[in-house]
C-alpha positions in Angstrom: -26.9 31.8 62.6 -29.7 29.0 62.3 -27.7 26.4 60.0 -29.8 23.1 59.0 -27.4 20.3 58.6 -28.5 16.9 56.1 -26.0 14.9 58.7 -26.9 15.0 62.5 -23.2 14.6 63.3 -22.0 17.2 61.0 -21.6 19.5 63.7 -18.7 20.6 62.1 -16.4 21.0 58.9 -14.3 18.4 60.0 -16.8 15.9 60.9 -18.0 16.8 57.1 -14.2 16.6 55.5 -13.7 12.9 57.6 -16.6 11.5 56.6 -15.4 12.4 52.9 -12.3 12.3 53.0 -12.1 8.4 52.6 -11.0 6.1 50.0 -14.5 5.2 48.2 -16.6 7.5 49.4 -17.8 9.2 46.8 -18.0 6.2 43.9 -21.6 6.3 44.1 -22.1 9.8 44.2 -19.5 12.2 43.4 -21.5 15.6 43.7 -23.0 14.5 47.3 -19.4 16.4 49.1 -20.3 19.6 48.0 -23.7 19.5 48.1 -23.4 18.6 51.6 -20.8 21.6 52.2 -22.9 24.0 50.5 -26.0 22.4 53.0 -24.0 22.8 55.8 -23.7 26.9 55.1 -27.1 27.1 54.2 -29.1 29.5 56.3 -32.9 28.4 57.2 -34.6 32.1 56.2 -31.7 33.6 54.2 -33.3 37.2 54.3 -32.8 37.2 57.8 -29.2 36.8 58.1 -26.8 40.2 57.3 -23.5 38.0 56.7 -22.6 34.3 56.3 -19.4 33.8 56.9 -17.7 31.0 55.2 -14.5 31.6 58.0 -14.8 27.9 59.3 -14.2 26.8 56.3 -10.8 29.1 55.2 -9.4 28.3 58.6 -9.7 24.7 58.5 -7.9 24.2 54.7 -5.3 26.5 56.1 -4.8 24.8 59.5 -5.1 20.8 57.2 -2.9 20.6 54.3 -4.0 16.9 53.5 -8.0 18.0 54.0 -6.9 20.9 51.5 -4.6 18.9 48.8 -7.8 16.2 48.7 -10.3 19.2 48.5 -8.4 21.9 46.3 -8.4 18.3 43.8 -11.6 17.5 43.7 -13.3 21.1 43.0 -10.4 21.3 40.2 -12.1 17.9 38.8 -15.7 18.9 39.1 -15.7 22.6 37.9 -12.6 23.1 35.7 -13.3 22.7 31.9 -17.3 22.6 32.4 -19.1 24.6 29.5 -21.5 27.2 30.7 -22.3 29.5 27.7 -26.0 28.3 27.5 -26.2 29.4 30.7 -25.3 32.7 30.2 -27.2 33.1 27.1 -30.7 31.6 28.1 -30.7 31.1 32.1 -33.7 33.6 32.8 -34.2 35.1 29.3 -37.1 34.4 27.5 -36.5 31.8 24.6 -40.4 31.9 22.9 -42.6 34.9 22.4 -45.6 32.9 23.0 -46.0 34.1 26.6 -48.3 30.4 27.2 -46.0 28.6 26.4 -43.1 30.1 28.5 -45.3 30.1 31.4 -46.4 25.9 31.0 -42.0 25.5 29.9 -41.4 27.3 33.3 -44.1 26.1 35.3 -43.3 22.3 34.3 -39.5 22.7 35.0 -40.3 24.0 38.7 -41.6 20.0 39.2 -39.4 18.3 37.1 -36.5 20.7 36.0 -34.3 20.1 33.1 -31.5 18.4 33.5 -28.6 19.2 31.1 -25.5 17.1 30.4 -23.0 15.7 32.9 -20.2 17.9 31.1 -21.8 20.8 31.6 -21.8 23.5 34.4 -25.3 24.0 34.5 -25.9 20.9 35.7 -23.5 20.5 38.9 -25.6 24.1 39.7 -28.8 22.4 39.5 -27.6 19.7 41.7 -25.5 21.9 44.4 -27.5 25.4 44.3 -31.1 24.1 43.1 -33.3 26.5 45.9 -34.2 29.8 44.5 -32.7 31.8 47.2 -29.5 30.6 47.1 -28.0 33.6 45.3 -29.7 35.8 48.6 -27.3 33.9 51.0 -24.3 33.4 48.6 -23.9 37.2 48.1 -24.1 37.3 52.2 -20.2 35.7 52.3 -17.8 38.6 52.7 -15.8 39.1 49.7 -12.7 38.9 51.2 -13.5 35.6 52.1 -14.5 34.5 49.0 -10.8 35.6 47.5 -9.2 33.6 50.3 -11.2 30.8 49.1 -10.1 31.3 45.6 -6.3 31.5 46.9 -6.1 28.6 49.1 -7.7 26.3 46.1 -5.2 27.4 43.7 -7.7 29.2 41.5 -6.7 30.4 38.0 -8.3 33.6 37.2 -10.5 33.4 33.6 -7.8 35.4 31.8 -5.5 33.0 32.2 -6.6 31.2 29.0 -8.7 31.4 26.2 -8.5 27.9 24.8 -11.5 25.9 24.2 -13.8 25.1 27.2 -12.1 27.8 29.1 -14.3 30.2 31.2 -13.2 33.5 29.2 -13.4 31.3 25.9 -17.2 30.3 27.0 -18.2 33.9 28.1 -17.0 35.3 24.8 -19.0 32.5 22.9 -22.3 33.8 24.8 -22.0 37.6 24.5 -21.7 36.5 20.4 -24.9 34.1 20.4 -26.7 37.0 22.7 -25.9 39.8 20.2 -26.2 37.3 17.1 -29.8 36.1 18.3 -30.6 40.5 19.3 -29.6 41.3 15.5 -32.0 38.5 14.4 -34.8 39.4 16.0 -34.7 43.0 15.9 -34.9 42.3 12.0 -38.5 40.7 12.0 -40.7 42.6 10.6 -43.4 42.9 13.4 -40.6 44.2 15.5 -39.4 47.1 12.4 -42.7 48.0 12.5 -42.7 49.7 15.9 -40.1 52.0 15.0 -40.4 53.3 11.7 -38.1 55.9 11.9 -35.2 53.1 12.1 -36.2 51.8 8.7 -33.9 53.8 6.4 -31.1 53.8 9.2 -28.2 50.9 9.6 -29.6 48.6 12.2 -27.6 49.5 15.5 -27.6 45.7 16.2 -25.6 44.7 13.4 -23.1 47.4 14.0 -22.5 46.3 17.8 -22.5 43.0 16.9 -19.3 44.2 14.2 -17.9 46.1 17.0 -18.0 43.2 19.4 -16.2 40.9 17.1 -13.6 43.4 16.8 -13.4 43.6 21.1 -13.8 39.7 21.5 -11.0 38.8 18.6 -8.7 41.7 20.3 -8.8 39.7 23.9 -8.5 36.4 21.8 -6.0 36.5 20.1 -3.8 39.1 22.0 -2.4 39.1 25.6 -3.2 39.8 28.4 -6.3 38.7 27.5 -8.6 41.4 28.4 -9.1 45.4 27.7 -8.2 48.3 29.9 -11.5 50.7 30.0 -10.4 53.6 27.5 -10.0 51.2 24.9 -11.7 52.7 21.6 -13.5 49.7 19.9 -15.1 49.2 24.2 -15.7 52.9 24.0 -17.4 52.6 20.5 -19.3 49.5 21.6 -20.9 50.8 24.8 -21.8 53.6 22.5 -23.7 51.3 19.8 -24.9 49.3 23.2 -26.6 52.7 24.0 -28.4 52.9 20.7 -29.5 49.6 20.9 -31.4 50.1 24.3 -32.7 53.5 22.4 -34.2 51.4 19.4 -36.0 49.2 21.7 -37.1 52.0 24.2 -38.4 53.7 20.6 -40.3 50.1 20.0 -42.2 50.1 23.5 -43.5 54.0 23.5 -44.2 53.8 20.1 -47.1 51.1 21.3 -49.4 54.3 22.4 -49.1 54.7 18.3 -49.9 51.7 16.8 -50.7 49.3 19.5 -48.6 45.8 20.4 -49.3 42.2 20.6 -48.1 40.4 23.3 -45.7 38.2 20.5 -44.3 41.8 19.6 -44.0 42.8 23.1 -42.3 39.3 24.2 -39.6 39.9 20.9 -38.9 43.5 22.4 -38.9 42.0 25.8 -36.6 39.3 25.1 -34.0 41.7 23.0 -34.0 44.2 26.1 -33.3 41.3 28.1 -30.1 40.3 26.0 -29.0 44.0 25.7 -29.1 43.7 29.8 -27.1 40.5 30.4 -24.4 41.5 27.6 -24.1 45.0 29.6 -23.6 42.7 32.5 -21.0 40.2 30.9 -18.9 43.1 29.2 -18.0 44.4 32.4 -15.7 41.1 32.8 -13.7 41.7 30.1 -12.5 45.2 31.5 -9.1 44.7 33.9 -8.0 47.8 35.6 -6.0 46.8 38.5 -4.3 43.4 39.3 -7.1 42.8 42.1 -9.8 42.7 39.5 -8.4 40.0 37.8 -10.0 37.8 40.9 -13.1 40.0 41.5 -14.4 39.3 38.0 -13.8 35.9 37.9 -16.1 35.7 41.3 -18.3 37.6 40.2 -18.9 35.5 36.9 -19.2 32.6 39.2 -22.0 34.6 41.0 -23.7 35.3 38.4 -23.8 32.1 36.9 -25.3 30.9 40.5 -28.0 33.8 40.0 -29.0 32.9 36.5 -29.4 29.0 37.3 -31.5 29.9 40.3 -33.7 32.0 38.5 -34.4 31.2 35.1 -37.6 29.3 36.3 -38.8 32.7 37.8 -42.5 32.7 36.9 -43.4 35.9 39.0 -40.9 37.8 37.1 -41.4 36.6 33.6 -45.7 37.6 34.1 -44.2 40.7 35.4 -42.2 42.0 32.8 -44.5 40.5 30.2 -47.6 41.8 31.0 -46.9 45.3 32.1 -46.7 47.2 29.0 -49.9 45.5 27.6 -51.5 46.3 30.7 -50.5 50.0 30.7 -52.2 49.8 27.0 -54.9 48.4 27.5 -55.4 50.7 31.0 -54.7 53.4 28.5 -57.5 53.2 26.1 -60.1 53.0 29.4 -58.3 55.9 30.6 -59.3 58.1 27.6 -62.9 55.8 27.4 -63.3 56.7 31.3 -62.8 60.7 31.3 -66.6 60.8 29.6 -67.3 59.0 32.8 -66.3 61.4 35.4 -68.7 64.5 35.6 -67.5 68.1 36.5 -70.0 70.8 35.3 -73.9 70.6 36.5 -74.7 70.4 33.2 -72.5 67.4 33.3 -73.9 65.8 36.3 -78.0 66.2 34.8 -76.5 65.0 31.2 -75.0 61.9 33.2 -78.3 61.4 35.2 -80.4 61.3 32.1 -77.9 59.0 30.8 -78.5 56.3 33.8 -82.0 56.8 33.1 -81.9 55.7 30.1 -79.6 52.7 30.8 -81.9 51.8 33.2 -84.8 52.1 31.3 -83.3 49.5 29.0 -82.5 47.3 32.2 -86.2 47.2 33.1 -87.1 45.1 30.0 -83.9 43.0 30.0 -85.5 41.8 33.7 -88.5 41.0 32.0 -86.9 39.2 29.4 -84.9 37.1 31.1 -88.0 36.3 33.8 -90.1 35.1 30.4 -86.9 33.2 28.9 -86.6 31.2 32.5 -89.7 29.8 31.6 -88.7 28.3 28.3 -88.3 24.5 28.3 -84.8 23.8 27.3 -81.4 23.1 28.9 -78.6 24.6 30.8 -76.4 25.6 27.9 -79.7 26.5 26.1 -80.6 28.9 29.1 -77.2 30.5 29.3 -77.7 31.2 26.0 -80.8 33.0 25.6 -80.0 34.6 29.2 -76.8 35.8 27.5 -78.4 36.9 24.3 -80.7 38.8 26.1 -77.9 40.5 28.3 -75.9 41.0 25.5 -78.0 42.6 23.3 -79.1 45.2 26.2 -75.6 46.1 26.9 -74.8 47.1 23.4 -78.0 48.7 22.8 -77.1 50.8 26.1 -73.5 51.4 24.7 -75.2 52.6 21.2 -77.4 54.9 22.6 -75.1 56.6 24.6 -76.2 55.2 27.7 -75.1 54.3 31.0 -74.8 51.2 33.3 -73.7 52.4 36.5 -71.1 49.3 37.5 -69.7 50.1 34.3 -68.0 53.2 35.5 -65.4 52.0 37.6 -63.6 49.8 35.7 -63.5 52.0 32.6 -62.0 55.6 35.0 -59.6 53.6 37.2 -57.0 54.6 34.8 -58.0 58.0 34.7 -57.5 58.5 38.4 -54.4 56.5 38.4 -53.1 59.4 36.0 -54.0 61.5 38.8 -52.0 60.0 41.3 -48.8 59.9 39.4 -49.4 63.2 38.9 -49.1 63.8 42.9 -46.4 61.3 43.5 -44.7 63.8 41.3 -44.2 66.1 43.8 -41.8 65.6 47.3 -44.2 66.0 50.4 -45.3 63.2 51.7 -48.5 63.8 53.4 -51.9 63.8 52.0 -51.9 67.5 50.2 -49.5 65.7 47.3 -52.9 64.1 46.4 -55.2 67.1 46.9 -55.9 67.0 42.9 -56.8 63.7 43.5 -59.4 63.5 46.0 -61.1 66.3 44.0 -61.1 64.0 41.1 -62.4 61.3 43.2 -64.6 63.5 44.9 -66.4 64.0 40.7 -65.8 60.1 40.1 -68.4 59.6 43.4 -70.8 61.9 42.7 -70.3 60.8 39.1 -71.2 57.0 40.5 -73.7 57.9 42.8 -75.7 59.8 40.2 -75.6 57.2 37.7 -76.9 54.7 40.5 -80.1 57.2 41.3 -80.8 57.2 37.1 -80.4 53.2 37.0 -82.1 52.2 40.0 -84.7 54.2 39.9 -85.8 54.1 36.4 -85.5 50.1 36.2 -87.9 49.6 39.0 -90.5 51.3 37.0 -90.1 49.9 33.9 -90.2 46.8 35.3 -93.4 47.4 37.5 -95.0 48.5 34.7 -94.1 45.9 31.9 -95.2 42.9 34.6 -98.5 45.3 35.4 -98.9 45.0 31.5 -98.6 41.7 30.4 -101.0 40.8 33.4 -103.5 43.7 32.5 -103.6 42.2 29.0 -102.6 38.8 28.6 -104.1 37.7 32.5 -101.1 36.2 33.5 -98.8 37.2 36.5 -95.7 36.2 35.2 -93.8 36.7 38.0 -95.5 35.0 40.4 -93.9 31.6 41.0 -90.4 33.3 41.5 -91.2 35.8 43.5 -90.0 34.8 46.4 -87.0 34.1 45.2 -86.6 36.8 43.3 -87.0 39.2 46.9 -84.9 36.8 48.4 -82.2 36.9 46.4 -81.7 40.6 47.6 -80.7 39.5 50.9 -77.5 39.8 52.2 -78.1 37.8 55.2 -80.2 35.3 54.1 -78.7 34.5 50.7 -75.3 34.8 48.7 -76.1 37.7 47.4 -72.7 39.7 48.3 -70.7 36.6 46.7 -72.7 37.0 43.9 -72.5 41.0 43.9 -68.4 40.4 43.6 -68.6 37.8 40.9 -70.3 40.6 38.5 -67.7 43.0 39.8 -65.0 40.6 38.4 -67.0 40.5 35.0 -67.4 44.4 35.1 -63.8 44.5 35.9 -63.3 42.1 32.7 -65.1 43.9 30.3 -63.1 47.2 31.0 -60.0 44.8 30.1 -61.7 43.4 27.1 -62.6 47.0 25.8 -58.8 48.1 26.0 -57.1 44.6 25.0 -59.7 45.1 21.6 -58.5 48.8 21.4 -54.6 47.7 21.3 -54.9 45.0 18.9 -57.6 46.8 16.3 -54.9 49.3 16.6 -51.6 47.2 16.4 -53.6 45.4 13.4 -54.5 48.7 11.6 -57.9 47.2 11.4 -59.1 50.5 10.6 -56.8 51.9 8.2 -57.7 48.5 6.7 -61.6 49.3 6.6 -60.8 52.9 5.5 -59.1 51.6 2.1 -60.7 48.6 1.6 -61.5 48.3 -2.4 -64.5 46.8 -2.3 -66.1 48.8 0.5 -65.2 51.9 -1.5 -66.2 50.7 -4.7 -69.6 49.6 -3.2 -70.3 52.4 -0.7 -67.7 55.1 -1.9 -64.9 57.2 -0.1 -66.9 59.4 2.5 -69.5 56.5 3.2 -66.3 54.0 4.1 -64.3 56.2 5.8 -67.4 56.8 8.2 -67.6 53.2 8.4 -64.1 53.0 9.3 -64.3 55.4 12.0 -67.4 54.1 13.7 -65.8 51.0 14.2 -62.5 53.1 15.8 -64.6 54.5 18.1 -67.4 51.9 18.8 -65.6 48.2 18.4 -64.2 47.7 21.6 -67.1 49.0 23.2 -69.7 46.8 21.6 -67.3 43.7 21.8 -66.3 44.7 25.6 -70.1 45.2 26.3 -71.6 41.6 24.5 -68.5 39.8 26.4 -70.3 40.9 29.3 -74.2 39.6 28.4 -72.1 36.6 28.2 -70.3 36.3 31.5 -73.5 37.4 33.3 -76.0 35.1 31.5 -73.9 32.1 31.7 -72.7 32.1 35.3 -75.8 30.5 36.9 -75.5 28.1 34.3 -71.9 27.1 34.6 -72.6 27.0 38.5 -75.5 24.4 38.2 -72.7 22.1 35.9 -70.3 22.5 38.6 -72.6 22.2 41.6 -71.5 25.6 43.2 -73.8 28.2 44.3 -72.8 30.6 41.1 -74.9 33.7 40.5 -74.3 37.1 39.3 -76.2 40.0 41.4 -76.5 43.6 39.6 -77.9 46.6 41.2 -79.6 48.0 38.3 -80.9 44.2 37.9 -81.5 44.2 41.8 -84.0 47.0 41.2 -86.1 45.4 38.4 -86.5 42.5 40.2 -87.4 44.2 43.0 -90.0 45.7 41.2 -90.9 42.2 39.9 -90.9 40.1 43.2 -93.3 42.5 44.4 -95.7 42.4 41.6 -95.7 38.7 41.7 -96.3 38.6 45.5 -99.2 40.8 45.6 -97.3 43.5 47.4 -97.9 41.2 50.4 -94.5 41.3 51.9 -93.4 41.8 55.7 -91.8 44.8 56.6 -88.1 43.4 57.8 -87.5 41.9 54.1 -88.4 44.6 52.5 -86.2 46.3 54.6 -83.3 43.7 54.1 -83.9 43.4 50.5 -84.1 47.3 50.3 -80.7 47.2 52.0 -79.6 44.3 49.9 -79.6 46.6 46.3 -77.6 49.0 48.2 -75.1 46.1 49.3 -75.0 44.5 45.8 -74.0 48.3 44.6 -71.3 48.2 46.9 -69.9 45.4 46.2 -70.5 45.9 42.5 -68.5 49.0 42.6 -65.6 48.4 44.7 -64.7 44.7 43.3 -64.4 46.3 39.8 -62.9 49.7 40.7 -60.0 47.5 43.1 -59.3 45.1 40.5 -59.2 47.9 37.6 -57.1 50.2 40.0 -54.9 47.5 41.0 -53.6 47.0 37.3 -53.6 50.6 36.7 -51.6 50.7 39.3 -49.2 48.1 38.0 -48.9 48.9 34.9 -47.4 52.3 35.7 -45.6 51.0 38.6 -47.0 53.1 41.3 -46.4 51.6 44.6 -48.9 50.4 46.9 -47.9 52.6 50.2 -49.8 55.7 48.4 -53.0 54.1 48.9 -52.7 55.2 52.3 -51.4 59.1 51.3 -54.8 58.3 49.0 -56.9 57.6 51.4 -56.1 61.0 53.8 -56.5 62.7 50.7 -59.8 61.3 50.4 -60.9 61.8 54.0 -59.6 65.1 54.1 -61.5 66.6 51.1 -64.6 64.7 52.0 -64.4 66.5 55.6 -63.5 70.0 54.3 -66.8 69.6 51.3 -68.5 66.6 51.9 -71.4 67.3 49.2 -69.2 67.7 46.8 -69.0 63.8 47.0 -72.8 64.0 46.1 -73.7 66.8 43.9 -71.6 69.4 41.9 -70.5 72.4 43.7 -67.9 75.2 43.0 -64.1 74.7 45.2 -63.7 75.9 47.5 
């Protein structure tokens, strides 16, 4: 085992205990003994050891009886009568539903953690065990070893007494400020209003917290002082536990109803957090056999290790927080994305007429923008006509019921994520589990690839023939001083155009969260329950007019909103990049096409064959990169928020190969299963 030692000539625990061991020693610093003890056990990569054995350390107590008398005193002085109930009640659970805040509180104590008092337990932790995967390496050490420990340094087990400061007196005093803060905040009325059906009921909180009172005075006041596992009030406890873990299981699939903020979700969070530790902590209390009298006193000193070392955890807490609103929001572009994904051939034309007409609309938002470059003003002032313009065209695409092709993947990730649970469902693992879903793929691509042919080739039309018509009547050849650029700008050799191609596939991917995160909160809100029986609105427009209203907005809002937050992105990028001084664009296919069309027109059609081949090849590569940048990111949370692991992308990807050998134009147009 690799051990890293602070002192070169601590080759040994009695090198370590004669260096201590001395009158004086430790006046300056009295912790610096077992911190260097602890260092001198400490593996390099703890994941990579099986066992540490803490042997040396038995044997050489045993074998010193003065080395033992002056150690066994002063662990008694440092740990004994320390308080650690804050640490079981807020180590690693969350204290704030604002989710910002507990990320900067988290992030801030990683540099400069809190430091409690000197009397407290917490803070000999954060001096001794302060690396975050010291509890990896601490549960390594043989449990037999650790009870040897405990014997040889005259350990008291935490029944012994229940006075104040004691460890089974500061254990009971956190399971009652967990279940006292639980009761509290399950009473708040954003909370009560996930579960409705609770509201005429006794709150299940209230009633464990009774029925813990009635377990903790029973070990207080009586002795022993703990409970054998058949008692009734522990039986009836764990029972009330149980409903308390139903209300809030009640709270979080109730969201698909009426939708959650991410304060509501934080609350529920933070409750189902407490219900966890308490179920943890409970367990000491029960003593079936003499043996267990040390094991749970251990294992509360394990524990408290674990929740010091962790309650910075930042992975974990955006983790936990963020899952169920993602699985919302992936929800609404789940049921947005199924009129994305094309089956019939009826389907398939409808869709292409669809992508004609989004890039019909295209065409003239690359004329606009090419007239609005030409406007004197500044930056901001061009990201925002650039993003007006954009804007506009996306929601007037979106009204009509037309498509943007780079919209697509972002808004059916969901949908095919569905799918795949659907397979991972079944107990084969090889690529038929995912048959279903290479078909659906299989409608998804063709679905894409149709909606490509509508954009791109309706966009360059439209905007060859607006250019030709402004020059036919107005004399002016608008697009001739960029048109070299605008061909070059296609290249994916000779420009950024690929960068610029994934920077709009993070915006597509944004919009399709946008959309969903609009969907949960209008919904959470009852936004349009509120429209439906708004006074005024009725008074003014009446019932049937109103309630139209009402439901335009359900199905429209997020859509419109998710679609002008995209304008924005894309107009202002360019913009934001000349601020910063990086080489920020945005590169589009349907936009590719138009401009194409337009850096032609403004060249004369006097262009040399290998860039028209490269920029040619350049709208395909900007489709590309369009497409699979949104649908990885969109897939990714999808996959998250259901927590489907990441090794069935490869089972996926068979699936996918596999289906695409067997009926490869089915990846291309629609054609009966074979």
């Amino acid at each position: 085992m690799k051990l890293k030692n602070r002192k070169a000539n601590w080759n040994s625990i009695g090198n370590l205990f004669l260096f201590y061991n001395k009158p004086d020693t430790l006046e300056n610093d009295e912790l610096s003994f077992i911190i260097d003890l602890v260092e001198y056990y400490r593996p390099v990569e703890p994941k990579d050891e099986s066992v540490i054995s803490i042997e040396s350390l038995i044997e050489f107590l045993k074998n010193n009886p003065e080395d033992n008398s002056f150690f066994k005193e002063y662990i008694h002085t440092k740990l004994l009568y320390k308080k650690f109930s804050r640490m079981l009640s807020d180590s690693g659970i969350l204290q704030d539903s604002d989710f910002m805040y507990e990320v900067k509180k988290r992030l801030f104590a990683k540099i400069l953690p809190f430091q409690p008092e000197k009397d407290t337990l917490e803070y000999i932790l954060n001096q001794v065990f302060f690396k975050s995967d010291d509890p990896v390496w601490i549960n390594k050490i043989p449990l037999e070893e650790l009870q040897s420990l405990f014997q040889i340094l005259d350990f008291k087990d935490i029944y012994a007494s229940v006075e104040e400061k004691s460890p089974l007196n500061e254990l009971i005093k956190a399971m009652g400020l967990l279940s006292q803060r639980m009761s509290g905040r399950a009473m708040e009325s954003d909370v009560i209003k996930m579960v409705p059906e609770y509201e005429e009921k006794e709150s299940p909180f209230v009633a464990f917290e009774k029925e813990m009172l009635l377990v903790t005075k029973k070990i207080l006041e009586n002795k022993p002082h703990f409970i054998e596992i058949n008692d009734e009030s522990y039986k009836q406890m764990l029972v009330l536990h149980k409903q308390c873990e139903e209300y809030v299981d009640s709270a979080f699939a109730n969201s698909s109803k009426y939708g959650i903020s991410l304060k509501v979700n934080q609350s529920l969070l933070r409750i189902r957090q407490q219900l966890h530790r308490i179920k943890i902590l409970v367990t000491t209390l029960i003593v079936q056999r003499e043996s267990d009298r040390t094991r749970n006193s251990i294992q509360l000193i394990l524990r408290l290790i674990k929740y010091n070392c962790q309650k910075n955890n930042v992975r974990q807490l955006i983790n936990e927080s963020t899952q169920l609103i993602s699985y919302e929001i992936t929800q609404h572009t789940a049921r947005t994305g199924e009129n994305y994904i094309t089956e019939s051939t009826s389907e398939y034309f409808s869709m292409l007429r669809a992508a004609i007409g989004g890039g019909f609309i295209v065409g003239f938002l690359c004329i606009f923008k090419l007239l609005l470059s030409k406007l004197e003003t500044s930056g901001f002032g061009h990201a925002f006509y650039y993003s007006l313009n954009y804007s506009l065209g996306f929601i007037a695409i979106y009204i009509f019921g037309f498509t943007l092709a780079t919209k697509q993947p972002a808004m059916t990730a969901a949908t095919i994520t569905k799918a795949l649970e659907t397979g991972m469902k079944k107990q084969t693992q090889n690529e038929n589990k995912h048959s279903s879903f290479a078909q659906l793929f299989a409608r998804l691509f063709r679905s894409q690839f149709i909606a490509f042919v509508g954009n791109v080739f309706m966009a360059f039309p439209v905007s060859l023939l607006g250019v030709w018509l402004i020059d036919y009547f107005f004399g002016v050849n608008i697009a001739f001083e960029k048109s070299a650029k605008l061909i070059n700008d296609l290249s994916p050799i000779t420009s950024a155009a690929i960068f610029h191609a994934g920077i709009a596939g993070v915006f597509l991917f944004l919009s399709g969260i946008i959309s969903g995160n609009v969907s949960n909160k209008n919904k959470h809100n009852n936004v349009y329950y509120r429209i439906k029986e708004h006074p005024i609105l009725k008074q003014n427009f009446g019932i049937e007019r109103t309630n139209r209203i009402a439901k335009w907005f359900e199905n429209n809002w997020a859509g419109v909103v998710s679609n002008g937050w995209f304008g924005v992105f894309l107009g202002s990028t360019a913009s934001i990049g000349v601020f910063l001084g990086l080489n920020l664009d945005i590169r589009h296919i349907t936009f590719a096409s138009g401009n194409f069309a337009l850096g032609l027109y403004g060249s004369k059609f006097i262009i040399d064959i290998p860039t028209l081949i490269w920029s040619i090849v350049g709208i395909g590569v900007i489709g590309f990169m369009n497409f699979i940048v949104s649908f990885s990111l969109s897939l990714g949370l999808a996959f998250r928020s259901r927590n489907i692991p990441i090794s069935e992308i490869k089972l996926l990807n068979k699936a996918i190969w596999a289906h695409f050998k067997s009926n490869p134009i089915s990846f291309f147009i629609p054609v009966k299963s074979k």
